[in-house]
Biotite code that builds the C-alpha atoms (Angstrom):
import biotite.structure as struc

atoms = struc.array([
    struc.Atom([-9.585, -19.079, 3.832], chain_id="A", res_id=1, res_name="UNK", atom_name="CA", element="C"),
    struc.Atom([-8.534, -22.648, 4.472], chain_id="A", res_id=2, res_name="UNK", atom_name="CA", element="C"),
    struc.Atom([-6.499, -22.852, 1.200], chain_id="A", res_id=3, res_name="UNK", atom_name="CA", element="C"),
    struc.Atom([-4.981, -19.529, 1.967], chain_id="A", res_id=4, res_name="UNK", atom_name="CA", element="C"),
    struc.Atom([-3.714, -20.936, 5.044], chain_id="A", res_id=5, res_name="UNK", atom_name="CA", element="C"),
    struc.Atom([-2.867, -24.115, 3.524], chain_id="A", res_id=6, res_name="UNK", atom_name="CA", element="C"),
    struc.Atom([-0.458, -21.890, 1.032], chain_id="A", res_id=7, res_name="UNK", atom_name="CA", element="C"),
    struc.Atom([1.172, -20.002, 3.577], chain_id="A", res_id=8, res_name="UNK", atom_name="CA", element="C"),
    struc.Atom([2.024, -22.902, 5.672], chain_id="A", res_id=9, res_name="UNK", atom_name="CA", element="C"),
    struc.Atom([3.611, -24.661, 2.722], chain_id="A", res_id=10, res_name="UNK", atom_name="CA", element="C"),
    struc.Atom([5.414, -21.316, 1.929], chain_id="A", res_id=11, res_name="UNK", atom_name="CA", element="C"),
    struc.Atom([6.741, -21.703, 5.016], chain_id="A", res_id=12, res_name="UNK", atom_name="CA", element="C"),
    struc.Atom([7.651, -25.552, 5.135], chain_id="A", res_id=13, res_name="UNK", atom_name="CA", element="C"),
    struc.Atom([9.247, -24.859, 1.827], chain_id="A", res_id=14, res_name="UNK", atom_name="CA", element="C"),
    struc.Atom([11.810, -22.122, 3.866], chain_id="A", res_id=15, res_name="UNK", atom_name="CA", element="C"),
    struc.Atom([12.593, -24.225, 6.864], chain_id="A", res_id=16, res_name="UNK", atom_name="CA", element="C"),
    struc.Atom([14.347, -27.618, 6.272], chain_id="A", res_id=17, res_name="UNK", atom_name="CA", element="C"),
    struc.Atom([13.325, -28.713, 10.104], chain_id="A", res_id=18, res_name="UNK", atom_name="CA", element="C"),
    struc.Atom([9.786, -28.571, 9.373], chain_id="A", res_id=19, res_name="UNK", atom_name="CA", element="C"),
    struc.Atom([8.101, -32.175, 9.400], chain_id="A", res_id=20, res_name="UNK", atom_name="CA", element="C"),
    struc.Atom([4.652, -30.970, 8.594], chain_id="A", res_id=21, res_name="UNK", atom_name="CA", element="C"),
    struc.Atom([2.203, -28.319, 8.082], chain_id="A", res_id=22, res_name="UNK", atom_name="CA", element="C"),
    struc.Atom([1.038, -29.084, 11.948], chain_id="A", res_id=23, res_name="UNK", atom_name="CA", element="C"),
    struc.Atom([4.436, -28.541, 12.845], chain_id="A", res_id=24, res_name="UNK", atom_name="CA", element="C"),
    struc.Atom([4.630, -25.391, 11.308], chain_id="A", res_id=25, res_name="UNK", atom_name="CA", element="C"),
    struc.Atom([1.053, -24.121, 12.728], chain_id="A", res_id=26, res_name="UNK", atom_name="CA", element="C"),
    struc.Atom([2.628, -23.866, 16.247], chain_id="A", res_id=27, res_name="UNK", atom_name="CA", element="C"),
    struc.Atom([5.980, -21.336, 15.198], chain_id="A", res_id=28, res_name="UNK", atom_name="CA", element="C"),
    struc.Atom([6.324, -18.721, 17.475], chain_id="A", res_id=29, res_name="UNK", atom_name="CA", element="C"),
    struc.Atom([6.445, -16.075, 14.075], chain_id="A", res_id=30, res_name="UNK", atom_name="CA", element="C"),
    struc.Atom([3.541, -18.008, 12.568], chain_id="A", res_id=31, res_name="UNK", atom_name="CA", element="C"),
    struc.Atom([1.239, -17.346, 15.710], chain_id="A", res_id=32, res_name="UNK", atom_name="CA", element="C"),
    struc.Atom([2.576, -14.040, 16.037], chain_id="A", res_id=33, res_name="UNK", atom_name="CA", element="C"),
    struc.Atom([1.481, -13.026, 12.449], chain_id="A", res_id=34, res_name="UNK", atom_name="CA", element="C"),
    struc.Atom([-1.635, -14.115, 13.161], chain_id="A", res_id=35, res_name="UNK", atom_name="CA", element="C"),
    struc.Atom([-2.197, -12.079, 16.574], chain_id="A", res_id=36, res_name="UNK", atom_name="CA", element="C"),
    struc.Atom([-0.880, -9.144, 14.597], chain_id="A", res_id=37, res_name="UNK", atom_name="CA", element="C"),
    struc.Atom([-3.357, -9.693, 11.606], chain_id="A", res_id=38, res_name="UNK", atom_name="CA", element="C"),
    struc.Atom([-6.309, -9.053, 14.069], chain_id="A", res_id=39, res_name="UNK", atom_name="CA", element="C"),
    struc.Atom([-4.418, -6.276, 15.897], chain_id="A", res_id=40, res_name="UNK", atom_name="CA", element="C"),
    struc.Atom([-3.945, -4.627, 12.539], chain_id="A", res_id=41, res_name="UNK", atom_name="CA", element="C"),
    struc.Atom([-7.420, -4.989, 12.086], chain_id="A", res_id=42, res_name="UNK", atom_name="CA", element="C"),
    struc.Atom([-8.409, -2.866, 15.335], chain_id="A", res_id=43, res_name="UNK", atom_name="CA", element="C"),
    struc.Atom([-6.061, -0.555, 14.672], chain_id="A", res_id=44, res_name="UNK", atom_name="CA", element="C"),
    struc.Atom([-7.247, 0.433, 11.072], chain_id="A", res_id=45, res_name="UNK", atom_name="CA", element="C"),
    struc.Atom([-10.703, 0.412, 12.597], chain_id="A", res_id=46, res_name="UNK", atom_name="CA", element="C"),
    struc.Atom([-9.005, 3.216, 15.593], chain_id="A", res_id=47, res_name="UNK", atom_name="CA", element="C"),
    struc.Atom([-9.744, 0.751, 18.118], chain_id="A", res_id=48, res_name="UNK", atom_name="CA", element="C"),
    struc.Atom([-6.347, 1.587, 19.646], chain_id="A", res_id=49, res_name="UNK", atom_name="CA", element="C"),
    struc.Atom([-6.560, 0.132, 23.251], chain_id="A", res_id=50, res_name="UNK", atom_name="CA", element="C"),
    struc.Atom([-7.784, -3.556, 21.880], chain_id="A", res_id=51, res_name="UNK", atom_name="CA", element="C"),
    struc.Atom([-5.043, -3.559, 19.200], chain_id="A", res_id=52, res_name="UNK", atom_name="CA", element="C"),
    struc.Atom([-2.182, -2.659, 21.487], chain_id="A", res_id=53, res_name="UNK", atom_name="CA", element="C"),
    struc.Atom([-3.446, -5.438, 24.440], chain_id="A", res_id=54, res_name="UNK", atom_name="CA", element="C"),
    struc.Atom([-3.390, -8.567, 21.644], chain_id="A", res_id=55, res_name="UNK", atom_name="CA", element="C"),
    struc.Atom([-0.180, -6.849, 20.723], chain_id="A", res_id=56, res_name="UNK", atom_name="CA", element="C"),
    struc.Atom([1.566, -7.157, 24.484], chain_id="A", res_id=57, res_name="UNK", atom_name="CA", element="C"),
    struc.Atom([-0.287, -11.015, 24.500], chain_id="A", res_id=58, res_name="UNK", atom_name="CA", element="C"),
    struc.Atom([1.349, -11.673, 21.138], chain_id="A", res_id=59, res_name="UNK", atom_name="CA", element="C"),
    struc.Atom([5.045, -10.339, 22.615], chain_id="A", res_id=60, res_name="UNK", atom_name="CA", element="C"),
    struc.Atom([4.165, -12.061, 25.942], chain_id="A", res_id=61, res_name="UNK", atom_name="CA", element="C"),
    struc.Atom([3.249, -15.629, 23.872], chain_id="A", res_id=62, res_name="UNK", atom_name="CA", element="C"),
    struc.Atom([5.972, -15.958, 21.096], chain_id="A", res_id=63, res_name="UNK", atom_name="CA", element="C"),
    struc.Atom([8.761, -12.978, 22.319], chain_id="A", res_id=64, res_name="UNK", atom_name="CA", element="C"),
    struc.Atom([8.321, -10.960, 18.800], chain_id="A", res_id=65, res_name="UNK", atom_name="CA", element="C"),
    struc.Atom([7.093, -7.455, 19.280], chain_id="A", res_id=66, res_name="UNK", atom_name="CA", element="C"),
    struc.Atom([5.129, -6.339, 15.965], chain_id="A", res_id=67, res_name="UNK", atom_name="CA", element="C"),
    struc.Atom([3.285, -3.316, 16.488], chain_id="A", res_id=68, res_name="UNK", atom_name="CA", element="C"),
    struc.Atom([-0.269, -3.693, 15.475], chain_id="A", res_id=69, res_name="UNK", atom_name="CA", element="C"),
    struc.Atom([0.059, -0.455, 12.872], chain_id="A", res_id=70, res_name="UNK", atom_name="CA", element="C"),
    struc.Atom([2.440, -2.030, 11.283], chain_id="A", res_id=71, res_name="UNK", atom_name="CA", element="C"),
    struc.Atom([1.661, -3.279, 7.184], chain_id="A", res_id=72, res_name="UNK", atom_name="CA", element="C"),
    struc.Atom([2.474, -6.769, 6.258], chain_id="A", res_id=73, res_name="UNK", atom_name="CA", element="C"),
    struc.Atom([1.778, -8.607, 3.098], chain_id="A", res_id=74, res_name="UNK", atom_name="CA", element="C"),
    struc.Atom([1.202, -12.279, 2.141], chain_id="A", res_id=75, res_name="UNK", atom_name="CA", element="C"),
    struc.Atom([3.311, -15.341, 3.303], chain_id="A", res_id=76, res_name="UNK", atom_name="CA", element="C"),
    struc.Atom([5.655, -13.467, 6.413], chain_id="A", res_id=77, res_name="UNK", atom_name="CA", element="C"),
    struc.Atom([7.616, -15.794, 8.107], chain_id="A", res_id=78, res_name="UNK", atom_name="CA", element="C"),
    struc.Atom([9.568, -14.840, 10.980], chain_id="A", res_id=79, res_name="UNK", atom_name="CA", element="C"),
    struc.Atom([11.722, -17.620, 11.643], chain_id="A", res_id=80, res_name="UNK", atom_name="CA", element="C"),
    struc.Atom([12.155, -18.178, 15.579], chain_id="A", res_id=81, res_name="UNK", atom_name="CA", element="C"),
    struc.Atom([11.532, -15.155, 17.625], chain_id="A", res_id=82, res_name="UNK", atom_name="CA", element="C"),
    struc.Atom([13.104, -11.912, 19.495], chain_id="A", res_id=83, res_name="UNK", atom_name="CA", element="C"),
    struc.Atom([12.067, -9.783, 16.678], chain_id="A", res_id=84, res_name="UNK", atom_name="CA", element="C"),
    struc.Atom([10.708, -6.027, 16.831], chain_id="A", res_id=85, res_name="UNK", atom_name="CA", element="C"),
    struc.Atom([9.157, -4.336, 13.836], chain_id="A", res_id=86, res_name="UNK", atom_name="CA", element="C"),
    struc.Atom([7.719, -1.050, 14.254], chain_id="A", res_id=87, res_name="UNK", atom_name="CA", element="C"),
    struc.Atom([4.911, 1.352, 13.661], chain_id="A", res_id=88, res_name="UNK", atom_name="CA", element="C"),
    struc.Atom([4.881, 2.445, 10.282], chain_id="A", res_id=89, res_name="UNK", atom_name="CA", element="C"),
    struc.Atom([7.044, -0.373, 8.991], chain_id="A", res_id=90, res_name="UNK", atom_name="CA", element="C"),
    struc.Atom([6.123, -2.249, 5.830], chain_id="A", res_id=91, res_name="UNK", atom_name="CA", element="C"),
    struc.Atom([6.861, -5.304, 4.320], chain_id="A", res_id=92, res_name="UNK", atom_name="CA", element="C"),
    struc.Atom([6.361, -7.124, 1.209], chain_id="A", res_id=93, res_name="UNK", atom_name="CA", element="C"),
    struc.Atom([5.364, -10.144, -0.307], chain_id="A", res_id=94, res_name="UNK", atom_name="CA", element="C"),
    struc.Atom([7.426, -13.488, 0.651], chain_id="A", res_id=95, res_name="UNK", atom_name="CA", element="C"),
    struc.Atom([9.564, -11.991, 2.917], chain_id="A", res_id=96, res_name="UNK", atom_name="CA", element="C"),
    struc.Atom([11.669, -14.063, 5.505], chain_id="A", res_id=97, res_name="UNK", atom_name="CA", element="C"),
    struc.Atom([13.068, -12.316, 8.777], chain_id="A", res_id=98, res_name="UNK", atom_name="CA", element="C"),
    struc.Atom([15.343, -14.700, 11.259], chain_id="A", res_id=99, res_name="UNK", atom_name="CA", element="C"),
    struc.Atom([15.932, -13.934, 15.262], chain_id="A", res_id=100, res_name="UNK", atom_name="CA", element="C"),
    struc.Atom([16.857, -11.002, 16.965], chain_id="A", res_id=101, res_name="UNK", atom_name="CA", element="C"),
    struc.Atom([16.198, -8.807, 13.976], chain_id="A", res_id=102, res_name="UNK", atom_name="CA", element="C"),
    struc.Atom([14.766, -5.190, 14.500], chain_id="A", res_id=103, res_name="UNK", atom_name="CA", element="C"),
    struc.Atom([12.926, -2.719, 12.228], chain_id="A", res_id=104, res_name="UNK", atom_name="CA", element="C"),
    struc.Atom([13.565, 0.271, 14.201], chain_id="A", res_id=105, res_name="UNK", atom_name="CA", element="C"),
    struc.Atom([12.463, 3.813, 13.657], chain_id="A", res_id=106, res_name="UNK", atom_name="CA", element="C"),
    struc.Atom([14.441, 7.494, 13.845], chain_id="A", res_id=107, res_name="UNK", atom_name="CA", element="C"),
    struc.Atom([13.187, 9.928, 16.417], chain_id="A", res_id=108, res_name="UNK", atom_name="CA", element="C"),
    struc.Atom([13.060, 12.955, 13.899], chain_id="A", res_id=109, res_name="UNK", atom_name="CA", element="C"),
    struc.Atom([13.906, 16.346, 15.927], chain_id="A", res_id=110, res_name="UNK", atom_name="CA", element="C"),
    struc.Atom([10.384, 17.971, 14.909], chain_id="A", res_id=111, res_name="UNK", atom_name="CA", element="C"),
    struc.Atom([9.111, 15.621, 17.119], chain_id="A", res_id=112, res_name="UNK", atom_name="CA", element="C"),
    struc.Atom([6.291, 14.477, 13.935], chain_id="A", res_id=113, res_name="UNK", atom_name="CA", element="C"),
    struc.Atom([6.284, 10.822, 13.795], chain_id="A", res_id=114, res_name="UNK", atom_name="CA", element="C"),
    struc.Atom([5.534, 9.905, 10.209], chain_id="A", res_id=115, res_name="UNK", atom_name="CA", element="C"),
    struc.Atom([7.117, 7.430, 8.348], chain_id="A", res_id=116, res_name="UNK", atom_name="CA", element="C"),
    struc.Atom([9.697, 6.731, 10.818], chain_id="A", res_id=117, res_name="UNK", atom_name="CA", element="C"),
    struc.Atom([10.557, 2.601, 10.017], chain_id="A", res_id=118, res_name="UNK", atom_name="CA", element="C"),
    struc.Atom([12.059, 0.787, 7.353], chain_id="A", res_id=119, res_name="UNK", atom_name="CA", element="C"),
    struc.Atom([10.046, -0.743, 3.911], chain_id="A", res_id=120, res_name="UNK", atom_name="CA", element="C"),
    struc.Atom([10.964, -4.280, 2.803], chain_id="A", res_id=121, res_name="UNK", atom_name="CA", element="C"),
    struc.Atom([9.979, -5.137, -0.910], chain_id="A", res_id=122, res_name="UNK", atom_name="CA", element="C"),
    struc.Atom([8.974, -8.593, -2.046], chain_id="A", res_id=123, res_name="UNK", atom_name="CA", element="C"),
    struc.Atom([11.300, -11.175, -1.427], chain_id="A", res_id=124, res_name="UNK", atom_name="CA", element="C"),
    struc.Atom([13.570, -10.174, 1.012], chain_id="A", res_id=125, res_name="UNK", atom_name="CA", element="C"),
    struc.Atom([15.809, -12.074, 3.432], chain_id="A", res_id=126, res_name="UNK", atom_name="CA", element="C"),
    struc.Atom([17.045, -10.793, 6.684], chain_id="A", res_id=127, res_name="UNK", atom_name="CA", element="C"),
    struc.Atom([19.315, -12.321, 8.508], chain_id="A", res_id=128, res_name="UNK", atom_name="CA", element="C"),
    struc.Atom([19.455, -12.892, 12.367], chain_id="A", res_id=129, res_name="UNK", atom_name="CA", element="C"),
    struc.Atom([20.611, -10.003, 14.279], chain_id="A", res_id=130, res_name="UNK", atom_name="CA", element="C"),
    struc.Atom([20.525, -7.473, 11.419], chain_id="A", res_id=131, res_name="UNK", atom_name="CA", element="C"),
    struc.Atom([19.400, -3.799, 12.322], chain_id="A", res_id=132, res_name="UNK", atom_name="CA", element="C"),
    struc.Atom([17.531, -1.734, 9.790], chain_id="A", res_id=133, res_name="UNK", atom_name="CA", element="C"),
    struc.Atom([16.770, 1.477, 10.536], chain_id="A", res_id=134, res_name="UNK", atom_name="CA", element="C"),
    struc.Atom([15.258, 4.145, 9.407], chain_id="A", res_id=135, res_name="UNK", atom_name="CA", element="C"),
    struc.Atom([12.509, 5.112, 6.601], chain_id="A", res_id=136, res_name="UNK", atom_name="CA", element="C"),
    struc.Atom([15.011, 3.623, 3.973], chain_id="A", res_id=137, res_name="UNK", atom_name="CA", element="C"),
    struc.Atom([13.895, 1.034, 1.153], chain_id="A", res_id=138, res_name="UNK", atom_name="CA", element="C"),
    struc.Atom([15.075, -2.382, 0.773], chain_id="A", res_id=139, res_name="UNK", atom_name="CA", element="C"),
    struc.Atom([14.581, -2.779, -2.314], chain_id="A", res_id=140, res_name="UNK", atom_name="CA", element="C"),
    struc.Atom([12.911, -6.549, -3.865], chain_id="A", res_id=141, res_name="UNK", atom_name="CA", element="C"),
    struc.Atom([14.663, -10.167, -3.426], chain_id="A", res_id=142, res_name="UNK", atom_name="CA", element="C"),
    struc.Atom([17.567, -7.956, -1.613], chain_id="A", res_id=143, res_name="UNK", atom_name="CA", element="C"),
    struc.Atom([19.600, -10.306, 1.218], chain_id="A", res_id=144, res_name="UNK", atom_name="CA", element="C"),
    struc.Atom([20.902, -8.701, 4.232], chain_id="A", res_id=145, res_name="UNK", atom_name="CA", element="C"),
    struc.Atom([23.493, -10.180, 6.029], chain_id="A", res_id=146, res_name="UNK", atom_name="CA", element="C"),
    struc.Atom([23.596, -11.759, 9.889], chain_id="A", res_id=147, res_name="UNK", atom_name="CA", element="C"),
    struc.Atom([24.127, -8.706, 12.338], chain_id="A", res_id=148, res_name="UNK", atom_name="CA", element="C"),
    struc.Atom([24.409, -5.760, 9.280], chain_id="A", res_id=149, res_name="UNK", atom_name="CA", element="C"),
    struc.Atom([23.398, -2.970, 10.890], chain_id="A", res_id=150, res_name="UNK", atom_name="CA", element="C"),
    struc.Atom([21.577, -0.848, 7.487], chain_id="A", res_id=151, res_name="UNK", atom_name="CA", element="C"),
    struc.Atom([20.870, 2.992, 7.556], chain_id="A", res_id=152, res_name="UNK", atom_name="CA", element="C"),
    struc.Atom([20.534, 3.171, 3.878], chain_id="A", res_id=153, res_name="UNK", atom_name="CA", element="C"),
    struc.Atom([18.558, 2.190, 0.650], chain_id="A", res_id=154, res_name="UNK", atom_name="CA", element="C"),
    struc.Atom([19.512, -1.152, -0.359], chain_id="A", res_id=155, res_name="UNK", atom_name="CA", element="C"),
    struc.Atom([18.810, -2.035, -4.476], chain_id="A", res_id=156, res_name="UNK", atom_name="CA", element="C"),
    struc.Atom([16.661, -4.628, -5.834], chain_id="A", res_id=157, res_name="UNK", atom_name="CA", element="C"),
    struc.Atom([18.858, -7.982, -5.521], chain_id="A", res_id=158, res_name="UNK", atom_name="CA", element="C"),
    struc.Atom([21.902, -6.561, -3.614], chain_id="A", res_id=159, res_name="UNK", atom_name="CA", element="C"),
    struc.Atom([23.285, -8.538, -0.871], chain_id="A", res_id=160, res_name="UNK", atom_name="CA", element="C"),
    struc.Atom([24.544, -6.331, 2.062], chain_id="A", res_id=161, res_name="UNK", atom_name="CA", element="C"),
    struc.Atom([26.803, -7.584, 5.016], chain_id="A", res_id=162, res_name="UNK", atom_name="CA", element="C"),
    struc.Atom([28.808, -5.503, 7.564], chain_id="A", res_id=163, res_name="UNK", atom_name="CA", element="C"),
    struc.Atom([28.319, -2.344, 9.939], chain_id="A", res_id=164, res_name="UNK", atom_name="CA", element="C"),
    struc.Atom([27.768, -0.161, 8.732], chain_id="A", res_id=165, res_name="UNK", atom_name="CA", element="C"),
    struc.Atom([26.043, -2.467, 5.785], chain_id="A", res_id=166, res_name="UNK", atom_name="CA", element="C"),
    struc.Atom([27.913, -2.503, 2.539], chain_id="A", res_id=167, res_name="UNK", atom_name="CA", element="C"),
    struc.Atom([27.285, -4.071, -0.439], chain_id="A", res_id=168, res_name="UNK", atom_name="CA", element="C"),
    struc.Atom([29.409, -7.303, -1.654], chain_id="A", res_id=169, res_name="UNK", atom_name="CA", element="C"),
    struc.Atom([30.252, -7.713, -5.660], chain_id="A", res_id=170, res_name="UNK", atom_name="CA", element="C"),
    struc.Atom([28.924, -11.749, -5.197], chain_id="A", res_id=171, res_name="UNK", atom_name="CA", element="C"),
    struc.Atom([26.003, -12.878, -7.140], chain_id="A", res_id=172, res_name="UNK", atom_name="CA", element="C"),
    struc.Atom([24.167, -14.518, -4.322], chain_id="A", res_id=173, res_name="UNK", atom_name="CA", element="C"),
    struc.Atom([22.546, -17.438, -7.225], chain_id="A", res_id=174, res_name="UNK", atom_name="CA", element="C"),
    struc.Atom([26.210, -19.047, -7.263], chain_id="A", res_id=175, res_name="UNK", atom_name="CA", element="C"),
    struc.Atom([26.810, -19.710, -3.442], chain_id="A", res_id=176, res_name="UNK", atom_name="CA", element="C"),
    struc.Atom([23.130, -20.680, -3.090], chain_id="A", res_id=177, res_name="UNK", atom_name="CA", element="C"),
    struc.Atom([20.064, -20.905, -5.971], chain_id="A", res_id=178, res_name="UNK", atom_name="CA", element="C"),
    struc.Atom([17.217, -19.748, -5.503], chain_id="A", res_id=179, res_name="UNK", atom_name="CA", element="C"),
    struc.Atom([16.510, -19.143, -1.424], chain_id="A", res_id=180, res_name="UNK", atom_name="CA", element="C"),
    struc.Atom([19.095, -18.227, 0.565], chain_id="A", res_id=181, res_name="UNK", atom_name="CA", element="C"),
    struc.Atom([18.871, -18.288, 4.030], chain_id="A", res_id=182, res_name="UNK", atom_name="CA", element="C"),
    struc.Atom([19.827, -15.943, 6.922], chain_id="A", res_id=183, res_name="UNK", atom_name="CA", element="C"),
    struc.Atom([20.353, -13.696, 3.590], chain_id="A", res_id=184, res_name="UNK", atom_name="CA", element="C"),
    struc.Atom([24.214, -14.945, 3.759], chain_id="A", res_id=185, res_name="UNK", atom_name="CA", element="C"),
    struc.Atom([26.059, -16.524, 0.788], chain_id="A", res_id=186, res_name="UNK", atom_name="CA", element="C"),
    struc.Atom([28.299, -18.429, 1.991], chain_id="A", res_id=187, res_name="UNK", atom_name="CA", element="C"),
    struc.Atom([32.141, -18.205, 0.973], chain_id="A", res_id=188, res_name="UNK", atom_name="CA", element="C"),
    struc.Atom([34.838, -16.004, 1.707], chain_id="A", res_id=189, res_name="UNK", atom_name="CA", element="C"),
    struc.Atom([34.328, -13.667, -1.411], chain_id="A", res_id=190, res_name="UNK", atom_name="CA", element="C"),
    struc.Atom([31.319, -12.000, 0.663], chain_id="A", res_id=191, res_name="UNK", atom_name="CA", element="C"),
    struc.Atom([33.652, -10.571, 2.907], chain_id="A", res_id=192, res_name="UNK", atom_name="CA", element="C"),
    struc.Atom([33.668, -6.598, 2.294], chain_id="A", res_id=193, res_name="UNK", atom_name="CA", element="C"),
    struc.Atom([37.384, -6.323, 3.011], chain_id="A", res_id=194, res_name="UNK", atom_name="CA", element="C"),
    struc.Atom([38.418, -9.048, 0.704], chain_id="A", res_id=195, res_name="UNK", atom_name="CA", element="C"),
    struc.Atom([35.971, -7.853, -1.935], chain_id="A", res_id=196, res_name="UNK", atom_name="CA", element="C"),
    struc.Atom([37.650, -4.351, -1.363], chain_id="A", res_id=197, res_name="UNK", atom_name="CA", element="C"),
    struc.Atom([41.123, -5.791, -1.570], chain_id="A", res_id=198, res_name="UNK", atom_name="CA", element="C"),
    struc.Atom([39.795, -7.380, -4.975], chain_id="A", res_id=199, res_name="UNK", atom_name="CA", element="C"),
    struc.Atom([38.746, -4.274, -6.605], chain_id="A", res_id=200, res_name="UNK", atom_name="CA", element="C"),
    struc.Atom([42.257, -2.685, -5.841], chain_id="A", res_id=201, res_name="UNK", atom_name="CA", element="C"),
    struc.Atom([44.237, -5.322, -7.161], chain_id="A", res_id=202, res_name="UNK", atom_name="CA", element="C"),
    struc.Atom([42.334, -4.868, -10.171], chain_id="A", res_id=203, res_name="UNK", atom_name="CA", element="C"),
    struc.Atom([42.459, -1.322, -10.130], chain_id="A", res_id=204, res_name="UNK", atom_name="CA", element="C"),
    struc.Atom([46.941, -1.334, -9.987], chain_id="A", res_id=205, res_name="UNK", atom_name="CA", element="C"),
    struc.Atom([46.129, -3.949, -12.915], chain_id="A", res_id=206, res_name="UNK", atom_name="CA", element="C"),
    struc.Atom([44.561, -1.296, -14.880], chain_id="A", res_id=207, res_name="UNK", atom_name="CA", element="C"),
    struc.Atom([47.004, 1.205, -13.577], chain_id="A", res_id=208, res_name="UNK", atom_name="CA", element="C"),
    struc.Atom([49.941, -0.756, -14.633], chain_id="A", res_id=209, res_name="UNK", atom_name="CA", element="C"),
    struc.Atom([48.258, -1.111, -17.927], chain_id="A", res_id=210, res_name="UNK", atom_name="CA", element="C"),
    struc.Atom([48.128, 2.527, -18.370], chain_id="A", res_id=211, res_name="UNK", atom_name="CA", element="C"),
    struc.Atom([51.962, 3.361, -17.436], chain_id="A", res_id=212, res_name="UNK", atom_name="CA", element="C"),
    struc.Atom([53.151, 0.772, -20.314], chain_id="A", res_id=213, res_name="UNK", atom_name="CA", element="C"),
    struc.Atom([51.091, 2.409, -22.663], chain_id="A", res_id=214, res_name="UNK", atom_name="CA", element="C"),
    struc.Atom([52.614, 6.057, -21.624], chain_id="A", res_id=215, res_name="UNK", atom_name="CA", element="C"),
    struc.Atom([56.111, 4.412, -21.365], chain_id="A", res_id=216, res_name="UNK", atom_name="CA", element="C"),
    struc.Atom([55.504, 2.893, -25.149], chain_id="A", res_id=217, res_name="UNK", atom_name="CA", element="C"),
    struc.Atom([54.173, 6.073, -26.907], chain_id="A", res_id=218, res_name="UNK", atom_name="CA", element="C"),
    struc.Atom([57.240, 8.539, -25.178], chain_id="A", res_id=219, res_name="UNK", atom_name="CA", element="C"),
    struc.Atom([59.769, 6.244, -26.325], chain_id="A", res_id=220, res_name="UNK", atom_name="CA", element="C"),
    struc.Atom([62.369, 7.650, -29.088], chain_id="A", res_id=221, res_name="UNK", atom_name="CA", element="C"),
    struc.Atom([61.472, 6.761, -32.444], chain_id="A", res_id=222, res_name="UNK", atom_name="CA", element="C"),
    struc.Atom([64.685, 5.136, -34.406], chain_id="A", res_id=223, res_name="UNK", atom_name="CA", element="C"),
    struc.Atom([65.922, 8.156, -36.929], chain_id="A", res_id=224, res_name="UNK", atom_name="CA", element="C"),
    struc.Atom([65.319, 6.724, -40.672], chain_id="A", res_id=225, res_name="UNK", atom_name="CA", element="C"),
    struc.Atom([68.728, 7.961, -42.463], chain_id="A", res_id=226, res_name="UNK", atom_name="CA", element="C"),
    struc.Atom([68.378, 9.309, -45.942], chain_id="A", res_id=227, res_name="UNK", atom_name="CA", element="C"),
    struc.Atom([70.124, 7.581, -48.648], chain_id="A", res_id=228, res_name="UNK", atom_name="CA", element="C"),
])
């Protein structure tokens, strides 16, 4: 147990430059949050409902991030600062990093059946601060999604989303940043959606123009051969 927790406080050291020491770390507001929701989740798999929601409301009331406790998280979470709400029948991967004011909301289906009603975050995944996922959609593994994206839909394996409504951006994330990136933001002005969009037409009237020579070439008049 002790060299479990010695790995996840590294894992976190490793994804937060300010961090002096694994002491340091120990008092985060998302570290002692994940582990007030680790027993909560424990009471609540075991239907002890009551117990799980009240270290749930001391958890939101200590550190300001609201996990509920039937909500599935895997190894080495790291919610980076606070304000954050993940929900019911969220789940989340492996490695994942979440900054402030993010929320994992749910829909409010019209049969009234709850469900699976919040978002699923593969391994890997980096959210940035004020993002809003919604939904039972997938985010798919080592996928980046951008400060204040508000996402309603899947999101593939290693895409990097910004925008409302989320969209994705033709940038290979490795280039503006290797390996971790955080807030899930490359930085650089070719991750803006409208300038990527203004990219992909230019290169589309490039192709277009291509085309019309080739037309203009192949209707032109062939020179008459005279017979001697």
């Amino acid at each position: 147990m002790q060299s479990s927790l010695i790995e996840y406080l590294d894992s976190v050291k490793s994804r937060d430059p300010a961090a002096r020491s694994r002491w340091d770390v120990l008092f985060y507001p998302g570290v002692t949050a994940l582990g007030f929701h680790r027993v909560a989740h424990w009471l609540w798999e075991g239907h002890l409902f009551f117990l799980a929601r009240l270290i749930n409301h001391l958890a939101r009331f200590l550190t300001a991030i609201d996990i509920h406790p039937g909500a599935k998280i895997g190894k080495r979470f790291f919610i980076d600062h606070g304000f954050t709400v993940i929900g019911e029948s969220a789940e989340i991967g492996d490695d994942v990093t979440i900054y402030q004011h993010v929320t994992l909301g749910g829909t409010n289906p019209t049969t009234g059946v709850g469900g699976k009603r919040h978002p699923t975050l593969r391994s890997g995944v980096v959210v940035g601060s004020g993002a809003q996922i919604l939904g039972p959609i997938e985010i798919g593994e080592g996928a980046k999604i951008g400060a204040n994206s508000v996402v309603t839909k899947d999101v593939a394996a290693g895409q990097t989303v910004v925008g409302i409504p989320a969209k994705p951006v033709p940038v290979d994330a490795v280039h503006y940043s290797p390996g971790f990136v955080p807030y899930g933001t490359p930085c650089g002005e070719d991750c803006d959606p409208s300038r990527a969009r203004l990219l992909e037409l230019e290169h589309e009237i490039e192709e277009l123009r291509a085309e019309i020579l080739k037309m203009k070439a192949t209707r032109q008049p062939q020179p008459k051969v005279k017979s001697a």
